[in-house]
N, C-alpha and C positions, 0 to 999 in steps of 0.2 A: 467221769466214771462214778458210779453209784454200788455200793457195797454195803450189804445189808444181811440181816437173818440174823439165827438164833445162835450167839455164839456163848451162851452158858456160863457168859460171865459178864462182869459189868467192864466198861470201857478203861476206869480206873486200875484192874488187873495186868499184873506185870503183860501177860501174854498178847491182851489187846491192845494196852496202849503199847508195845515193842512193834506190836502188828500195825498200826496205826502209823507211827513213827518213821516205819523200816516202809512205808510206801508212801509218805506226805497227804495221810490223808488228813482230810477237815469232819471235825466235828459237827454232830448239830448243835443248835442254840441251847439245848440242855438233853438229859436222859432220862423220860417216862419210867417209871418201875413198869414192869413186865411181871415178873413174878415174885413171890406165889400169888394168885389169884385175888386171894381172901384179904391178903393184906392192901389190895388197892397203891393207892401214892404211895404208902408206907414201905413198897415192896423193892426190888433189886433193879434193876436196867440189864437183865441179862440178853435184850434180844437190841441189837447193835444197828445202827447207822451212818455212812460216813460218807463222804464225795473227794469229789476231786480234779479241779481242772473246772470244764465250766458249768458243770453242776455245784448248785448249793442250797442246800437244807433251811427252808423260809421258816417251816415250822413241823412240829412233830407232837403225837402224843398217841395214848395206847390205846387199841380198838375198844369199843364199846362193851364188846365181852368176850369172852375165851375161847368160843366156837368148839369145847369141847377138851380145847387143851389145860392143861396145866401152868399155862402164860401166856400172858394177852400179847396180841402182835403189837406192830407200829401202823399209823398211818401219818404221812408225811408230804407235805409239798415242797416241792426241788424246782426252785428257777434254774432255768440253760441261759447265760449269759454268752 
């Protein structure tokens, strides 16, 4: 399983790691800032990644640029074992 998107908060937030927790998901190797834009590394990990079962997250980091939005996406490589 592969679960992903903008969830507006960082992974560390009661809501996500509950959410996290409450289905065994696995984290990635670490969390890119996403937004705000401007702030680059500096910025939050509000847009989320997790697996679970025989996916898993080899490595990850935020798109090249914002494509218009207000937060850079993820791109990310998931081995199927």
């Amino acid at each position: 399983m592969l679960v992903m998107g903008d969830f507006n908060a960082a992974a560390w937030s009661n809501q996500v790691a509950g959410f996290a927790d409450a289905l065994d998901l696995v984290p990635p190797p670490f969390y890119p800032a996403t937004w705000p834009v401007e702030l680059g590394p500096l910025g939050l990990p509000i847009d989320n990644m997790f697996t679970r079962g025989a996916a898993l997250i080899r490595t990850i980091g935020p798109t090249p640029e914002a494509f218009g939005s207000n937060h850079l996406g993820l791109l990310a490589t998931v081995a199927l074992f």
